[in-house]
C-alpha positions as CSV (number, residue, x, y, z in Angstrom):
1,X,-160.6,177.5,-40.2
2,X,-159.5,174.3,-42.0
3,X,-156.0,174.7,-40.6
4,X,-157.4,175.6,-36.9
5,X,-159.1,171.8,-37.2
6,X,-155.8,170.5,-38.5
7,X,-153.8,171.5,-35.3
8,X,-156.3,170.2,-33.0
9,X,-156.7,167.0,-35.0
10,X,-152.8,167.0,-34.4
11,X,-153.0,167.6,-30.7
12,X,-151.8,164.1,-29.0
13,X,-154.1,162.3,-27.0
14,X,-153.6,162.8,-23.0
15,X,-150.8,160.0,-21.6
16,X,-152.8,157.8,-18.4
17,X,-149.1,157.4,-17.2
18,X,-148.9,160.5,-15.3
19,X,-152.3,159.7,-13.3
20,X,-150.7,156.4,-12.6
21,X,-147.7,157.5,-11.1
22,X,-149.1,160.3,-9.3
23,X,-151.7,157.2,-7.8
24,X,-148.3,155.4,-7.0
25,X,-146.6,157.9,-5.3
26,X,-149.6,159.0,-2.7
27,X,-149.8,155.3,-2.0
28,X,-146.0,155.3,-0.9
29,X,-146.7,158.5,1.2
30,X,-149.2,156.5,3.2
31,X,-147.0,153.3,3.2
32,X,-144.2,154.4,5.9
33,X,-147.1,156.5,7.9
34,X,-148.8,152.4,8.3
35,X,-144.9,151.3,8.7
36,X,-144.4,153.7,11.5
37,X,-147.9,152.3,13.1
38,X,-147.3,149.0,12.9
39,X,-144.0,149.8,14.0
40,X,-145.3,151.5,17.2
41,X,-147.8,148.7,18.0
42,X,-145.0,146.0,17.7
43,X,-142.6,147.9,20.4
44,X,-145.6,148.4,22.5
45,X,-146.8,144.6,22.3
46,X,-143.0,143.4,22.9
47,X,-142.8,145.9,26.1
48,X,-146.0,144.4,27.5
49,X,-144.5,141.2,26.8
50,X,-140.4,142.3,28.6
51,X,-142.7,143.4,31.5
52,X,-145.1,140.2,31.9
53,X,-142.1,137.9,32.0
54,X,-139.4,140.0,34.3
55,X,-142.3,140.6,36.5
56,X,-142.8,136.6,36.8
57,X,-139.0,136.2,36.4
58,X,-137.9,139.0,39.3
59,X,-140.6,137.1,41.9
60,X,-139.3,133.8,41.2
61,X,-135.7,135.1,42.1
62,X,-136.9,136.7,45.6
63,X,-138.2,133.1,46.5
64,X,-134.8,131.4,45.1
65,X,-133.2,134.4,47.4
66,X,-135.6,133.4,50.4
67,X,-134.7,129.7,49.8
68,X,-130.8,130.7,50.1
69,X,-132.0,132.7,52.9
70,X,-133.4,129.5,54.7
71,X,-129.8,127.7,54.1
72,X,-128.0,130.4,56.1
73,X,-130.6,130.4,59.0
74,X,-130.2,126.6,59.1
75,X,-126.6,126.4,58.5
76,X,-126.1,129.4,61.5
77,X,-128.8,127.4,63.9
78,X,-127.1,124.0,62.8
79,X,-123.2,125.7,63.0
80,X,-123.2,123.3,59.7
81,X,-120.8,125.7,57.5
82,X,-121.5,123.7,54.1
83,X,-124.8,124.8,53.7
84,X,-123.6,128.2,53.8
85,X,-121.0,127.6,51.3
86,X,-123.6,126.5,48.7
87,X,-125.6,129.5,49.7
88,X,-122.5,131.6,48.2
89,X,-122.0,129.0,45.5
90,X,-126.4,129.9,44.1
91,X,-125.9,133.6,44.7
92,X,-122.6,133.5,42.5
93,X,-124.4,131.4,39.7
94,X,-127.6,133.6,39.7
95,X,-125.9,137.0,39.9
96,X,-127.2,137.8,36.5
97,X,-130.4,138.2,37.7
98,X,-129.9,140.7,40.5
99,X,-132.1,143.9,39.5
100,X,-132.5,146.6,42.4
101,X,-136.0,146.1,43.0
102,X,-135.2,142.4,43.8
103,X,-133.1,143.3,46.1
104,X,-134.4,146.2,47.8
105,X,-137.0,143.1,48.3
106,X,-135.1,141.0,50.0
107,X,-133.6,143.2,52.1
108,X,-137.1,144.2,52.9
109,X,-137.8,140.1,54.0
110,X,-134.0,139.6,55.8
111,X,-133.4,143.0,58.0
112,X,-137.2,144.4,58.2
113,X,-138.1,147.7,57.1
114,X,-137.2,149.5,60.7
115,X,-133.4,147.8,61.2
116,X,-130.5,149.9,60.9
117,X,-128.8,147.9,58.6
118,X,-131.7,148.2,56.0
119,X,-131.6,152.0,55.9
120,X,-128.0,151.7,55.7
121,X,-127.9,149.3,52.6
122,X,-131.0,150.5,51.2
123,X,-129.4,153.8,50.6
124,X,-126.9,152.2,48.3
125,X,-129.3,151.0,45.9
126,X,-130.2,153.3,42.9
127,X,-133.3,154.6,43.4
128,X,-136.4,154.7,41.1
129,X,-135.7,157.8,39.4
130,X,-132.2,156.0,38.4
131,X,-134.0,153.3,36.2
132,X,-133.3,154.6,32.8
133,X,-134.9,151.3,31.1
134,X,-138.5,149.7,30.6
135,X,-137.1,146.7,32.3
136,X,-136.1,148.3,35.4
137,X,-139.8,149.3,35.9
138,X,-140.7,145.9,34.7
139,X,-139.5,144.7,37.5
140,X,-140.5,147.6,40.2
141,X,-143.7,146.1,41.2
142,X,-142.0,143.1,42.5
143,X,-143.7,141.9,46.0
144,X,-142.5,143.5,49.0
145,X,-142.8,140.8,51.9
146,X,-143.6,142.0,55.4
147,X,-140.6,142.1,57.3
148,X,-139.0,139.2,58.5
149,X,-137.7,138.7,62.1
150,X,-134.1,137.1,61.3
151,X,-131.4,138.2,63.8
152,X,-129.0,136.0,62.2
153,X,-125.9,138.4,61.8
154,X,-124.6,135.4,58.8
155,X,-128.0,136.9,57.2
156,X,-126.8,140.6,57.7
157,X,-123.8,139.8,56.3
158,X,-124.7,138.1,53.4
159,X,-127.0,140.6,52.1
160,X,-124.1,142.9,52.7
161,X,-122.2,140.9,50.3
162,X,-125.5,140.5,47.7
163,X,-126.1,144.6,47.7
164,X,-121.8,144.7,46.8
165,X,-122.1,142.2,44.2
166,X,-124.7,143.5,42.8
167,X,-123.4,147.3,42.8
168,X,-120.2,146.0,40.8
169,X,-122.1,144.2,38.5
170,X,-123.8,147.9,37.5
171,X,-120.5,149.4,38.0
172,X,-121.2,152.0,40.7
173,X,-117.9,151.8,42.0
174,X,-118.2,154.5,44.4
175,X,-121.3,153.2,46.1
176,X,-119.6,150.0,45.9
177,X,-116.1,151.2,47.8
178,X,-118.8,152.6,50.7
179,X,-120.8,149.5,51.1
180,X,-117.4,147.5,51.5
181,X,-116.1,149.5,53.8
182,X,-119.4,149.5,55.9
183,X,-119.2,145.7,55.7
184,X,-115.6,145.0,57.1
185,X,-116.8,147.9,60.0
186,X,-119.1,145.2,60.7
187,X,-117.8,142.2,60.3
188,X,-114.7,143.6,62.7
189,X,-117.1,142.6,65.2
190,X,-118.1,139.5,64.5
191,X,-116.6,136.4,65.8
192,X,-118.5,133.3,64.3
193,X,-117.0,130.1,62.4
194,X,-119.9,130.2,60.4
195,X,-119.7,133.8,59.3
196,X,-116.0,132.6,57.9
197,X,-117.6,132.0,54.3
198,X,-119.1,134.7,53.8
199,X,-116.4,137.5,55.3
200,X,-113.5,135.4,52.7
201,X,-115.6,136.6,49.8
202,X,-116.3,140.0,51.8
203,X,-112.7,140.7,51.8
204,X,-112.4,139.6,48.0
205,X,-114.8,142.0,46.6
206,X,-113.7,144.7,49.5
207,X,-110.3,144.6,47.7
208,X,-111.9,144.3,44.3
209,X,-113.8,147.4,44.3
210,X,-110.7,149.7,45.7
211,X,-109.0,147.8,42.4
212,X,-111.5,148.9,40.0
213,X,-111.2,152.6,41.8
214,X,-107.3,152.1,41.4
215,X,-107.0,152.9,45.0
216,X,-105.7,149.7,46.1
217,X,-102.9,151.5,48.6
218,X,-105.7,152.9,50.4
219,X,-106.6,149.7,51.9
220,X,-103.1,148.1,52.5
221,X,-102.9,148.7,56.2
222,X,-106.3,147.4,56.5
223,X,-105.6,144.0,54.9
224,X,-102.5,143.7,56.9
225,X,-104.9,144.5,60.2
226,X,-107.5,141.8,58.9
227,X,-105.0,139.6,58.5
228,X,-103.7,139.8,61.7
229,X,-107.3,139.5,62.9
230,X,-108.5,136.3,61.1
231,X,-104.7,134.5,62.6
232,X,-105.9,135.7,66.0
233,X,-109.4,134.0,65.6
234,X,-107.7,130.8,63.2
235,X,-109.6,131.7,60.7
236,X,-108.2,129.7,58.1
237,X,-110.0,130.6,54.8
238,X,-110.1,134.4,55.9
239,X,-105.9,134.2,56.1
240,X,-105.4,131.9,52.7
241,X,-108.1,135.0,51.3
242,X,-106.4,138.1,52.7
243,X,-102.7,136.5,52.3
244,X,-103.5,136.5,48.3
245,X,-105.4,140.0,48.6
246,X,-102.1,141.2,50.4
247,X,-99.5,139.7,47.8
248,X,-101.7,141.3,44.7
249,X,-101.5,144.4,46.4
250,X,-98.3,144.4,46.7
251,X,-97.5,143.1,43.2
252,X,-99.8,145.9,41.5
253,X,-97.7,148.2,43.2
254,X,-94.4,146.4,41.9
255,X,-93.6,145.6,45.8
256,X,-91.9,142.6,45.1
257,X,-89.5,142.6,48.5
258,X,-92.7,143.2,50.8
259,X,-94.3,140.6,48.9
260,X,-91.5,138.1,49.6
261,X,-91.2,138.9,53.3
262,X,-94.9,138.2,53.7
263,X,-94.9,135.4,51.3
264,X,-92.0,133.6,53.1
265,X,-93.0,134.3,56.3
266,X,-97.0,133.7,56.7
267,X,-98.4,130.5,57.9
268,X,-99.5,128.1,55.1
269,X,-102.3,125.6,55.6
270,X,-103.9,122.7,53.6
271,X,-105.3,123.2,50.2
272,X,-108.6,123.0,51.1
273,X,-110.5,125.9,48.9
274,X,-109.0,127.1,45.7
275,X,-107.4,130.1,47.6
276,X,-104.2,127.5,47.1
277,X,-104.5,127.7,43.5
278,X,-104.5,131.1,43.6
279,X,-101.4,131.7,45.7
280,X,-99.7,129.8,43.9
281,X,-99.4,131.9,40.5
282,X,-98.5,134.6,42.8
283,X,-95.4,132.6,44.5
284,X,-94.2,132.3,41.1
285,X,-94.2,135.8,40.1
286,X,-92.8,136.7,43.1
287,X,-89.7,134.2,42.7
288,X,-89.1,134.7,38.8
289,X,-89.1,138.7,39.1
290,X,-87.6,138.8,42.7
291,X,-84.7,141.2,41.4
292,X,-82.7,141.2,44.4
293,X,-80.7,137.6,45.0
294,X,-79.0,136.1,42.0
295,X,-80.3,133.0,43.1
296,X,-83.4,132.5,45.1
297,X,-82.9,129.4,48.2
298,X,-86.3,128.9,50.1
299,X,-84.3,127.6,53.6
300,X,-86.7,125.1,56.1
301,X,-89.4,124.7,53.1
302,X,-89.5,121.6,51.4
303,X,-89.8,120.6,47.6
304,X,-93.4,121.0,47.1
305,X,-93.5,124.2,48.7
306,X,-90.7,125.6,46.6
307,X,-92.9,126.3,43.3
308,X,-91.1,127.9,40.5
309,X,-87.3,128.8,42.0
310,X,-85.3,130.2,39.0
311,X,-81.9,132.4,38.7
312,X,-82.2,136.2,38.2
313,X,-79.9,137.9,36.7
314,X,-79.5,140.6,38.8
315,X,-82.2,142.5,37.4
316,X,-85.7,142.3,36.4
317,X,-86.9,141.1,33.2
318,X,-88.0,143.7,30.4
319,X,-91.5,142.6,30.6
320,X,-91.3,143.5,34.6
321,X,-89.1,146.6,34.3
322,X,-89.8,149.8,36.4
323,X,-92.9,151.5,36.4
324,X,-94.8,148.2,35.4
325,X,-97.1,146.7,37.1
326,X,-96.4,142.5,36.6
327,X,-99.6,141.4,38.6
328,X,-101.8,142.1,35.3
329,X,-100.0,138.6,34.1
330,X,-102.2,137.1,36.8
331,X,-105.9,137.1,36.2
332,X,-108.7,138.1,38.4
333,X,-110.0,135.4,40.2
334,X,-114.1,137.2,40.1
């Protein structure tokens, strides 16, 4: 009996740790569940807050796109060609914010809803299904205007060239290769000084997008025809554009005595747009890897014409050697 008290006199007293800790760790199971909440409330609120200001932001681009819209009415009525040069130069500096619903609504305010070349470019555009971000249906419920009367074919030409800037910038290539081609169909049959602007940068990103698709031989024939096109109509900026589109070509294919026949034997005009600045760099690559004359004479062309004339050696350097292709020296002028 006395020894029975003994051992529950020794019996230690209970530890309050283990309650503590077992407090501790149910509070850290509920800790990530209110993490995970809080988490979930902060995505939702910063969602709501994406969509509040795209929403704003992609209706304030439709009217800056309404307002360039204006300058090429005005510049077409007026035949003043400036004003549709700085219309190119504000879609070029607000490309950024191009999203498909903003411009499915401006095609919707230029061409109308029932014109041909609406349904035509519309079906370029990705369609809503395609939208595989929260900001792309941010911007969905941008304002459809009514549709516009403009009959201006500078108009239908530009938002050819907006719906092929924007397709490269998302880098559909193959939608982009179709809508270029659809464009030069059209613009074949256009005859208009003031539709010269817009058909230079036509032809830029026409050649561009066959680049990216590395099917620039496809189009070589083509360029030569345009070419021969914008000479018979003295359109200036179109031949500068198309004779450095034509000289690239040829130098991505490493066709350097193609390139020089052209080169030596197409008109040259004023520098009057940087198209001069970038036919130089291609003069010079022509004449410092020309592998054919020991040394290169440019008869009937004066000093200042003569840019870069150097001796070959009979054969092209290492860096330009067979197989190569030396027009990646030369950057893309986007």
């Amino acid at each position: 009996m006395t020894q029975d008290l003994e051992m529950k006199d020794a019996q230690p007293l209970s530890d309050p740790v283990p309650s503590v800790a077992s407090s501790i760790l149910q509070s850290n199971k509920t800790i990530p569940k209110l993490v995970d909440h809080w988490r979930g409330f902060f995505l939702l609120y910063l969602n709501y807050m994406v969509w509040i200001i795209l929403s704003f932001w992609g209706e304030e681009f439709v009217s800056d796109l309404k307002e360039i819209a204006s300058l090429i009415e005005t510049g077409a009525y007026g035949k003043e060609v400036r004003r549709i040069v700085r219309a190119v130069r504000l879609t070029i500096l607000h490309r950024r914010k191009l999203t498909a619903p903003v411009v499915a609504a401006f095609l919707g305010f230029a061409l109308g809803q029932s014109s041909e070349a609406h349904s035509k470019l519309s079906s370029y555009l990705p369609k809503e299904g395609e939208c595989d971000m929260d900001v792309d249906m941010a911007t969905s419920e941008v304002h459809v205007p009514a549709a516009s009367k403009h009959a201006v074919p500078e108009l239908e030409i530009y938002c050819y060239l907006l719906v092929l800037i924007f397709l490269i910038d998302e880098k559909k290539y193959s939608e982009a290769k179709a809508c270029s081609s659809s464009a030069i169909a059209r613009l074949k049959n256009m005859n208009r000084r003031t539709v010269d602007v817009l058909a230079s940068r036509l032809y830029f990103y026409y050649s561009y997008s066959y680049e990216l698709t590395n099917s620039l031989a496809e189009i070589r024939g083509n360029l030569l025809t345009l070419h021969r096109m914008a000479t018979l109509r003295r359109d200036e900026l179109g031949q500068e554009t198309l004779l450095n589109l034509l000289l690239r070509n040829y130098l991505h294919y490493n066709l350097y005595d193609q390139a020089e026949k052209l080169r030596s034997k197409a008109p040259h005009f004023e520098a009057h747009s940087n198209q001069q600045a970038i036919f130089l760099p291609y003069e010079d690559t022509i004449i410092n890897f020309l592998p054919v004359l020991p040394l290169l004479v440019l008869p009937g062309k004066d000093q200042n014409h003569s840019v870069g004339v150097h001796r070959c050696q009979g054969k092209p350097p290492a860096s330009c050697s067979e197989g190569t292709n030396c027009s990646s020296r030369i950057q893309n002028p986007v």
